[in-house]
BAVEXDREN-71248 format. One line per field, with one value per residue: residue number from 1; x, y, z of N, C-alpha, C in turn. Coordinates in Angstrom, 2 decimals, m for minus. Atoms other than C-alpha are relative to their C-alpha. Layout:
// residues N
pos	NUM_...
n.X	X_...
n.Y	Y_...
n.Z	Z_...
ca.X	X_...
ca.Y	Y_...
ca.Z	Z_...
c.X	X_...
c.Y	Y_...
c.Z	Z_...
END
This chain:
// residues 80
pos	1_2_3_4_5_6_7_8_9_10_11_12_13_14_15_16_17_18_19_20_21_22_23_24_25_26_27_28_29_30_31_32_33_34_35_36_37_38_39_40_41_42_43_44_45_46_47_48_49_50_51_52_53_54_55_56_57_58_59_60_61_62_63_64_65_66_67_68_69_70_71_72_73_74_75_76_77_78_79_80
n.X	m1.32_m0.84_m1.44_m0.44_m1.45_m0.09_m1.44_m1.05_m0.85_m0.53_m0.66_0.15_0.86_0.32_0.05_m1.57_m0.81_m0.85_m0.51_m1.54_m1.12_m0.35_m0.91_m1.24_m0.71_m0.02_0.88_m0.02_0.92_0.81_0.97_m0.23_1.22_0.78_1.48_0.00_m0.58_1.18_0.96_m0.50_0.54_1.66_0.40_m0.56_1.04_1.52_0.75_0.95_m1.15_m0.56_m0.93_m0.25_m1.04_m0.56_m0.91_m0.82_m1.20_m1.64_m0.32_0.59_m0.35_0.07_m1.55_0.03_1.48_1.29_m0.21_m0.07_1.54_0.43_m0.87_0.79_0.82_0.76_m0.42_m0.98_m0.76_0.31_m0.92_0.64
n.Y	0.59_1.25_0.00_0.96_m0.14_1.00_0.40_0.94_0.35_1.16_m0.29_0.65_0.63_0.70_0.14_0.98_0.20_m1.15_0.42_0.21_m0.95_m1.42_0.43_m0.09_m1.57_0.01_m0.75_0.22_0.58_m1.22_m0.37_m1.31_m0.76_0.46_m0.10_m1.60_m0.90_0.02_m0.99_m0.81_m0.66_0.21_m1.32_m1.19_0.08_0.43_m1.19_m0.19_m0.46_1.30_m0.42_1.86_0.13_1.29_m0.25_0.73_0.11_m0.28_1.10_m0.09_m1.35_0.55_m0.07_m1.20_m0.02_m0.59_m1.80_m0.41_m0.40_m1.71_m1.19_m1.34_m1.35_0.84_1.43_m0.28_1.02_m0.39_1.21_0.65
n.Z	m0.05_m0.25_m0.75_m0.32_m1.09_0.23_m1.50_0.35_m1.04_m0.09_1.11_1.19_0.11_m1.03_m1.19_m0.72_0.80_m0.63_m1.86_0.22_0.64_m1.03_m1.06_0.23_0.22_0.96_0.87_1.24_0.83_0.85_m0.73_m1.36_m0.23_1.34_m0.46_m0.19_1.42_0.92_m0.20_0.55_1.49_0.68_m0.44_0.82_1.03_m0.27_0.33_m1.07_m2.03_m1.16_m1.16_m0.99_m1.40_0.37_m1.46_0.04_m0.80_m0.41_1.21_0.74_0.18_1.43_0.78_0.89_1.45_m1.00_0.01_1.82_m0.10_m0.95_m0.05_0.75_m0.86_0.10_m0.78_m0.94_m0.99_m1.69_m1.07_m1.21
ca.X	54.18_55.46_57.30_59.48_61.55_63.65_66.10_68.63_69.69_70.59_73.54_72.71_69.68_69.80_69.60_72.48_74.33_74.60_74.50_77.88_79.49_78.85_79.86_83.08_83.32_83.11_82.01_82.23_79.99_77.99_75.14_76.10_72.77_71.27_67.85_68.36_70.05_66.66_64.42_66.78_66.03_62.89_62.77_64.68_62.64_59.43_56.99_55.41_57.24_58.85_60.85_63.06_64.75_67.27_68.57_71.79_73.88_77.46_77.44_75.34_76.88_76.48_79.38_80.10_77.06_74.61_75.98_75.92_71.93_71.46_73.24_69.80_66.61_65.04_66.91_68.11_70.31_70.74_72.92_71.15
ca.Y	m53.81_m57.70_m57.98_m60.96_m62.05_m64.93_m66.95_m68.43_m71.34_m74.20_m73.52_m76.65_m78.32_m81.19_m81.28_m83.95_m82.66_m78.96_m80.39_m82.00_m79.55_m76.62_m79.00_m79.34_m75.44_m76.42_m74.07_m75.81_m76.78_m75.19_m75.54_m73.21_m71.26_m72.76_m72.33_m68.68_m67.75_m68.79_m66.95_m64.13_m63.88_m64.79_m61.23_m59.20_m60.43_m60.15_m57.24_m56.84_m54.54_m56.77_m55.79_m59.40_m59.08_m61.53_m62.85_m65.07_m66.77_m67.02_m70.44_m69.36_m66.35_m65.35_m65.96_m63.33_m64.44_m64.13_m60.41_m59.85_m60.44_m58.54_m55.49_m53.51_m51.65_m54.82_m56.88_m56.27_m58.08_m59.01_m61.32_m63.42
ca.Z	35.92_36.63_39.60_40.07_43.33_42.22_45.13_43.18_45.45_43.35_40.71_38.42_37.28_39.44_43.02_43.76_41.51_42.94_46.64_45.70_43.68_46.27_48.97_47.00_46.36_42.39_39.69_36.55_33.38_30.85_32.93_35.80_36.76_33.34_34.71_35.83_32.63_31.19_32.99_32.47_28.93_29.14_30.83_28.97_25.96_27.37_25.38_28.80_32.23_33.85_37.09_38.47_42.35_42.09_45.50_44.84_47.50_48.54_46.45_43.70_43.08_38.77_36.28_33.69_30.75_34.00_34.68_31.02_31.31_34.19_33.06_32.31_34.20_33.96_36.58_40.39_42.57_46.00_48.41_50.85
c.X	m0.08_0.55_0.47_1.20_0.11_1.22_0.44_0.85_0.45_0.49_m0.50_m1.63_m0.74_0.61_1.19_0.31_0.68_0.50_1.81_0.86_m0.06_0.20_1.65_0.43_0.07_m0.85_0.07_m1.48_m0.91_m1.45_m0.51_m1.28_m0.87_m1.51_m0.21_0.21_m1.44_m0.67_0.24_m0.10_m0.77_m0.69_0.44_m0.75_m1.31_m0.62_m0.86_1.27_m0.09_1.01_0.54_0.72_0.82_0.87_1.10_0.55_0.89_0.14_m0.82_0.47_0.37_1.31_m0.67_m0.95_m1.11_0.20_m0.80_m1.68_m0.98_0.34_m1.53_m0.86_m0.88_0.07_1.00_0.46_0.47_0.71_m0.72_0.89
c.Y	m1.35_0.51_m1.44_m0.30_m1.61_m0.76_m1.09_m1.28_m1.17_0.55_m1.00_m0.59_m1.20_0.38_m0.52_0.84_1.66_m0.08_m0.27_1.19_1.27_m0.88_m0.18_1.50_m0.53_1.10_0.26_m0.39_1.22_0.28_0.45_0.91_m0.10_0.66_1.70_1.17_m0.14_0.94_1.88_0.68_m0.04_1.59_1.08_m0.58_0.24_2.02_0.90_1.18_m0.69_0.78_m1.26_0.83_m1.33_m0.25_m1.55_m0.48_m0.36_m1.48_0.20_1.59_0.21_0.18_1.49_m0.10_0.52_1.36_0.83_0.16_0.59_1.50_0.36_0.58_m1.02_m0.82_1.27_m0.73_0.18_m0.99_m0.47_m1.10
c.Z	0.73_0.80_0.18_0.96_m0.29_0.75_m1.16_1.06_m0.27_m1.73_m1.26_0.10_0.98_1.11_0.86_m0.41_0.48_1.60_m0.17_m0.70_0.82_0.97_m0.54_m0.49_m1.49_m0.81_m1.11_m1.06_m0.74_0.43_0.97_m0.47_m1.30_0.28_0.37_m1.14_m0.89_m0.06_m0.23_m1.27_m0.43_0.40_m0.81_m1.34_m0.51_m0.88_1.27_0.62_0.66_0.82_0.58_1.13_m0.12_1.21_m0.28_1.09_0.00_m0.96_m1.29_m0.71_m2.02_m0.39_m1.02_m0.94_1.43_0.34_m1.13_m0.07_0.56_m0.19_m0.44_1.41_0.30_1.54_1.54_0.56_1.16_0.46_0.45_0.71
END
């Protein structure tokens, strides 16, 4: 078995771009946790056992499609 522990700690792609928008409490765009939603299906796709830990925080916290990809046996989640 794959294990994967993955710290979610930056909602968008770029760097500025989530600094500012979690300093303004924002949590718009189609590219909210883009990068997480990837790896997400790159897991639930995978032919291999894969196990992800997924530690989100209080600004990174997933919208409803990121749930939606965690909902299996595949994926856990965690606060930090």
């Amino acid at each position: 078995m794959i294990k994967f522990r993955i710290d979610v700690d930056y909602p968008y792609s770029s760097r500025v771009r989530s600094f500012i928008y979690t300093a303004l409490n924002i949590k718009i765009g189609k590219d909210y946790l883009k990068n997480a939603k990837i790896i997400a299906r790159m897991i639930n796709e995978s032919s291999k056992e894969v196990k992800a830990y997924w530690f989100f925080t209080p600004k990174t916290l997933p919208d409803k499609e990121m749930l939606k990809l965690l909902s299996n046996t595949r994926h856990e989640i965690a606060l930090t």
